[in-house]
N, C-alpha and C positions, 0 to 999 in steps of 0.2 A: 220467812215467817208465814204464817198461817191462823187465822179464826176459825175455830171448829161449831157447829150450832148441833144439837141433836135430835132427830127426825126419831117420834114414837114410831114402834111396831105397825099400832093402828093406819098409820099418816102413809106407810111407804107405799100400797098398791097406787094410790090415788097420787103423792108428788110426781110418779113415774110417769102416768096417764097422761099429766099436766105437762112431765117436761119432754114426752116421746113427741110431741108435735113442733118441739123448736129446733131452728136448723141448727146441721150438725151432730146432731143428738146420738150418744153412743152408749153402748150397754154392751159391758165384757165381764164375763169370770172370770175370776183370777183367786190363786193360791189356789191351786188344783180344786176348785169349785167354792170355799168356804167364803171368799165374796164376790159380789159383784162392784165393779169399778162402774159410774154412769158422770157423764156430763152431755151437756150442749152449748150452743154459742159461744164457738170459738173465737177469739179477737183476730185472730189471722186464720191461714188455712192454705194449703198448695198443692197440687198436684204435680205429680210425678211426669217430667215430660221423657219424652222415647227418641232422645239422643245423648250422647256423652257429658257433653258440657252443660247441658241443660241440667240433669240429672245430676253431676258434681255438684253444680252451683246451689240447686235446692236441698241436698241434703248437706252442705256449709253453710246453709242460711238456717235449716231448723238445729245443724250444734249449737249454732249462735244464740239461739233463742231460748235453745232449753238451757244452756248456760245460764242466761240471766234468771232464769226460773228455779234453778238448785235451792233445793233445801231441805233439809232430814223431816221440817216441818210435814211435806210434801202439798196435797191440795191446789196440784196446779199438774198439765202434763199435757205429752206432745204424743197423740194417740192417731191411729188413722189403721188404714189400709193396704199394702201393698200387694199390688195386682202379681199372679204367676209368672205373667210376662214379662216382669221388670225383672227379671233374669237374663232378659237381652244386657241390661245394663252393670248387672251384680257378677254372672260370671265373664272371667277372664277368658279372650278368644271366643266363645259364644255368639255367633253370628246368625239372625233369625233370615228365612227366608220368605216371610211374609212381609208387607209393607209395617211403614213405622204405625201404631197407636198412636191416638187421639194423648192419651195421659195411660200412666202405668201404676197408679193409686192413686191415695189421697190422703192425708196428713190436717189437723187440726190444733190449733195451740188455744190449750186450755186452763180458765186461771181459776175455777174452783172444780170440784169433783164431789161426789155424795157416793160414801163408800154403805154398803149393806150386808152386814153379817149373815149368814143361815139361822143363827139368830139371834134375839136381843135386837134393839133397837139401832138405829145404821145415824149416821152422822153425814153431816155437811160440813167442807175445809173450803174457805176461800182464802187464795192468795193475797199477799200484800200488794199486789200489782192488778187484782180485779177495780174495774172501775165499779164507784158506788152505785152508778144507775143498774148496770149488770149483776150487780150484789142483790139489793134490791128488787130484780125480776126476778132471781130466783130463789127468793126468800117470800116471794110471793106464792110461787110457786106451792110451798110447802101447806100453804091454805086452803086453797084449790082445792076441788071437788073432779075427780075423773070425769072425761068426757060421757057421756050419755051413750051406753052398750051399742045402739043403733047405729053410733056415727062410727065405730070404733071396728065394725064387721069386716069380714073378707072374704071371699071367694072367687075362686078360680072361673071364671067364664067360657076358654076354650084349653080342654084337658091339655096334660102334657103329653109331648109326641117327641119322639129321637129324631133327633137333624139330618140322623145318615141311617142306613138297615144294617140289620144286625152282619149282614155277608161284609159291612165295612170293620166293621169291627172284627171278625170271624180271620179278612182279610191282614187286616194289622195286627193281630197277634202272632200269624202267620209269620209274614214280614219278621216282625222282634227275634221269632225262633230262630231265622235262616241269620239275621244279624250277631245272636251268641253263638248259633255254628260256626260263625266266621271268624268270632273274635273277637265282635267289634266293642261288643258288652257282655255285663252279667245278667244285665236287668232292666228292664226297661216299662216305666207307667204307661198305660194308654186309656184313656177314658173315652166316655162320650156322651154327650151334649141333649138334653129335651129343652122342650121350650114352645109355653102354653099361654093363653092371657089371663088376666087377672082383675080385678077393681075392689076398693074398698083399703085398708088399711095393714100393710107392712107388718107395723109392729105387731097389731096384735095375730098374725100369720105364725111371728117367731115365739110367740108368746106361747100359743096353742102347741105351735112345736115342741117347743121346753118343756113342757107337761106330758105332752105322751112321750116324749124322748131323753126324760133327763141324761145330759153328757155335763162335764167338769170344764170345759174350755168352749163354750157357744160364746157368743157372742152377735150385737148387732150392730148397725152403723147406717146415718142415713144423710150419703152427702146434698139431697133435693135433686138430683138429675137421676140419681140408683140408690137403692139400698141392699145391702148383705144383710143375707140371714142366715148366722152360721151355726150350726148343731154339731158342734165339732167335739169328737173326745179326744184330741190329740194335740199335746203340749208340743211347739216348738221350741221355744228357749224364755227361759223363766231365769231372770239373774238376780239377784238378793243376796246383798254386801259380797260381791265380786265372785259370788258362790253359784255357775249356770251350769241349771239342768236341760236335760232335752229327753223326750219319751218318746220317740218313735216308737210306730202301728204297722205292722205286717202279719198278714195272718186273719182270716177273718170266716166265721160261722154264725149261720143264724140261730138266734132262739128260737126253743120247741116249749110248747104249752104243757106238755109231759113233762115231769121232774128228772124222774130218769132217762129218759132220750135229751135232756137239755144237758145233763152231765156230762152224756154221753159225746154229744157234739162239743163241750168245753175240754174233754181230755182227748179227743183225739184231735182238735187246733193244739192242743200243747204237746202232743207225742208227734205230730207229723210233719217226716222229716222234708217235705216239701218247702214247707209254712217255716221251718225253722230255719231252713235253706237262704231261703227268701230273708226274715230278719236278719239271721246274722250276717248279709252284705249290707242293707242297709246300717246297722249299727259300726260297722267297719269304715263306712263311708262318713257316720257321722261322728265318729271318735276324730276322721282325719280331718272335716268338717273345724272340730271345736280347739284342735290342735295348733291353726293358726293361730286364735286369738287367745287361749287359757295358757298360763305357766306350763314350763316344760315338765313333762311326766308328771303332770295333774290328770289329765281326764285319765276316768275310771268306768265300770261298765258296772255297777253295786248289784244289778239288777238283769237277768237275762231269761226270756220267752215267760214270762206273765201273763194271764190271762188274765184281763179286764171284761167282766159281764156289762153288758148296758141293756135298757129295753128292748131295742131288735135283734143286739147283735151279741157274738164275743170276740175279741181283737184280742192278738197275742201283742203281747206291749212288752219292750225293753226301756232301760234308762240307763243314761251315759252323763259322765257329770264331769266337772273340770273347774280349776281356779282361772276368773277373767284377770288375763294381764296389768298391769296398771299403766295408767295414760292411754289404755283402750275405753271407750264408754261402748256401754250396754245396746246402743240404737246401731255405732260399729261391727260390734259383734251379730247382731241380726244381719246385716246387710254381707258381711263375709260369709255367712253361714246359706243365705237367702239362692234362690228357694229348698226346703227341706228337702236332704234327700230322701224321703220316704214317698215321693210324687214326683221324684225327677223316675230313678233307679241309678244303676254305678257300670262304670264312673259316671261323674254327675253330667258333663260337659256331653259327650256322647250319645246319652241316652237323652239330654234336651234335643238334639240334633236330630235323633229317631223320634223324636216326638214331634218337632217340626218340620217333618217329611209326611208323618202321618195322621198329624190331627186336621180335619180341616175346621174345624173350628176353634176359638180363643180360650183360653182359659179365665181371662183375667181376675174377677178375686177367688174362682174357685184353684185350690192348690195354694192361692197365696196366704197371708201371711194378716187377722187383725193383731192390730199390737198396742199398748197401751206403756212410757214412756214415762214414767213416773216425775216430778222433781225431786223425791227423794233418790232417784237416779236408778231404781229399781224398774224390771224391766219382765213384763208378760207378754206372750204372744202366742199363738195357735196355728195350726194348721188347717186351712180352711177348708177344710174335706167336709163330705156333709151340708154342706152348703150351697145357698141359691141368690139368684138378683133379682130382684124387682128395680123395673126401670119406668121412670114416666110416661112413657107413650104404651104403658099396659102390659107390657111384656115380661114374662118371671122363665127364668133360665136355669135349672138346674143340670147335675154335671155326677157324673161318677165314674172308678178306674178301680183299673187291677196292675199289682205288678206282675212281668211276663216273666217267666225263669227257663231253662232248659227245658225241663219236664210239664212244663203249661198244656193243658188242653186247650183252646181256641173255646169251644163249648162252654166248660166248666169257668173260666176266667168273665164270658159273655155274661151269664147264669151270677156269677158272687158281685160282677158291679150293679147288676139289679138287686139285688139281697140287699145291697150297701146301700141303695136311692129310692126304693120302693115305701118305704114306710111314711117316709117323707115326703111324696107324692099321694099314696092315699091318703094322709091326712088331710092335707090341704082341699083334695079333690073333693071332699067329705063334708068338708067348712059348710056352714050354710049363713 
């Protein structure tokens, strides 16, 4: 069960303001953008540790939890993080050749949530299991006056700068080709790593983002040691009454401020057969992906090479859908699936292996996975592409990739993971 309160139109820039500064604090879209999902002050919380049993043991401790939390009511949920990396732990045989991680995400159990339409007025659900002190802060909450613009600012201090030069990248593409020459794959991600310093306030960074960037699946998250700020338009698995979709992103062209040259660059991401190349391995990979956990000869592909316009970009997007099995839970099916292959390439196992040969840098939430875990037992999550970390000690890390194919330029692949991280970089850099 559940107590629902409802927060006027007027009230929600300001409740947000008041609850973006409490730990834990999480802000996700969900149902392909029409809300947003938000809480903070989780009563527990856990991270992900970077071995077997550790990693078994925490994710049977959060079934458990969210078990006692079930209920169609909803107003309660087990939402967080999982880092790229925790694919040492999700696939099978996958053996990373870097040292173990600190933690591999991060996970929160949460026993109200304040859901927010695009529009009309948004509501607050506490669970039957919210302690009244906690009810109560965040009922105060609702009162509250936003912080003062001044304390709320951001800006980047020292720009962002690539980890590695472009010849490392030039060189790792390189690499990927002579690896499908071989056989070894079809496809294979490689991104790579800036990282700049920063002061001033997180949230309102992702804030400014969302605005110049509207995407359907951003999200944010702030566990007090990092924060994610994800501007993601790319749905990983969205489950709703046993019913999970997945949209993988392959394909990608910038916007042009011409009307007809902006056409122009959206039909020829949809006629070319490079880009189509490309998706349809990946959606191959994620039919076999959903195959594990959905009923036999349920997934279906309703939807193939779509063009999604967004503010910078256009992404060719497919959707692949499938009935979840029963006696599988939705948090299962993420973790079988984990991480997307649209940021590994295929086969999946393989090209992690080519990408832990050649990245020298971590991925951690970039490629991974915010997810929000409903107690109505429904189930949203993203692909955290488009996204960056701000960490305590000043430091903001962003990340971008391409997938490699037969016919890849080194050049042209160097050239579209800038296209994919540049907007998001000037804006920030822009902030004052």
């Amino acid at each position: 069960m559940s107590t629902r309160y409802t927060v006027s139109r007027s009230r929600i820039d300001a409740m947000l303001e008041a609850l973006s500064g409490l730990d834990g604090f999480i802000c996700l879209d969900t149902e392909r953008g029409r809300h947003q999902r938000v809480s903070a002050l989780p009563v527990r919380h856990w991270l992900f540790p970077d071995n077997p049993e550790g990693f078994a043991g925490t994710i049977q401790e959060i079934r458990q939890e969210h078990h006692r939390i079930t209920t169609p009511a909803g107003g309660a949920a087990v939402a967080g993080c999982l880092f790229y990396d925790a694919g040492r732990q999700t696939v099978p045989g996958f053996r990373s050749r870097h040292p173990a991680m600190a933690d591999l995400g991060w996970a929160g159990l949460y026993l109200w949530d304040f859901t927010i339409p695009t529009e009309g007025d948004a509501w607050l659900a506490f669970h039957d299991r919210c302690p009244p002190e906690l009810k109560a802060r965040i009922l105060a909450c609702s009162e509250q006056p936003g912080p003062p613009a001044a304390t709320t600012a951001f800006r980047i201090t020292e720009r962002f700068q690539a980890l590695d030069p472009a010849m490392n990248y030039h060189a790792g593409v390189a690499r990927i080709l002579a690896y499908i020459e071989a056989g070894d794959c079809y496809q294979a991600n490689l991104s790579q790593a800036f990282e700049g310093r920063f002061e001033g306030s997180p949230w309102r960074a992702w804030r400014t983002l969302t605005e110049v960037i509207p995407v359907p699946h951003g999200g944010y998250l702030d566990t007090g040691r990092w924060q994610l700020l994800s501007v993601s338009p790319e749905l990983f698995l969205e489950i709703t009454d046993n019913r999970v979709t997945s949209k993988p992103i392959k394909g990608t062209r910038p916007r042009h401020h011409e009307p007809a040259r902006d056409r122009e660059l959206a039909g020829e991401l949809a006629s070319n057969p490079k880009d189509r190349a490309e998706n349809l391995m990946i959606v191959d990979l994620i039919r076999n992906d959903l195959s594990h956990f959905c009923e036999p000869f349920s997934v279906r592909v309703p939807q193939l090479f779509e063009v999604e316009s967004f503010r910078n970009v256009h992404q060719l997007v497919s959707t692949v859908t499938g009935t979840l099995k029963a006696n599988t839970t939705p948090f299962e099916a993420l973790l079988s699936a984990f991480p997307g292959g649209s940021i590994t390439g295929a086969p999946k196992r393989r090209a992690m292996e080519i990408i832990d040969e050649l990245e020298t840098h971590t991925r951690e939430p970039y490629c991974g996975s915010l997810f929000w875990w409903g107690a109505d037992n429904r189930l949203q999550s993203n692909i955290a592409i488009r996204s960056l970390q701000t960490r305590d000690d000043g430091r903001i890390r962003a990340w971008a990739g391409c997938g490699i194919v037969a016919d890849s330029d080194p050049e042209e692949e160097y050239q579209e993971s800038l296209t994919k991280i540049q907007r998001l970089l000037t804006t920030l850099e822009t902030l004052q």
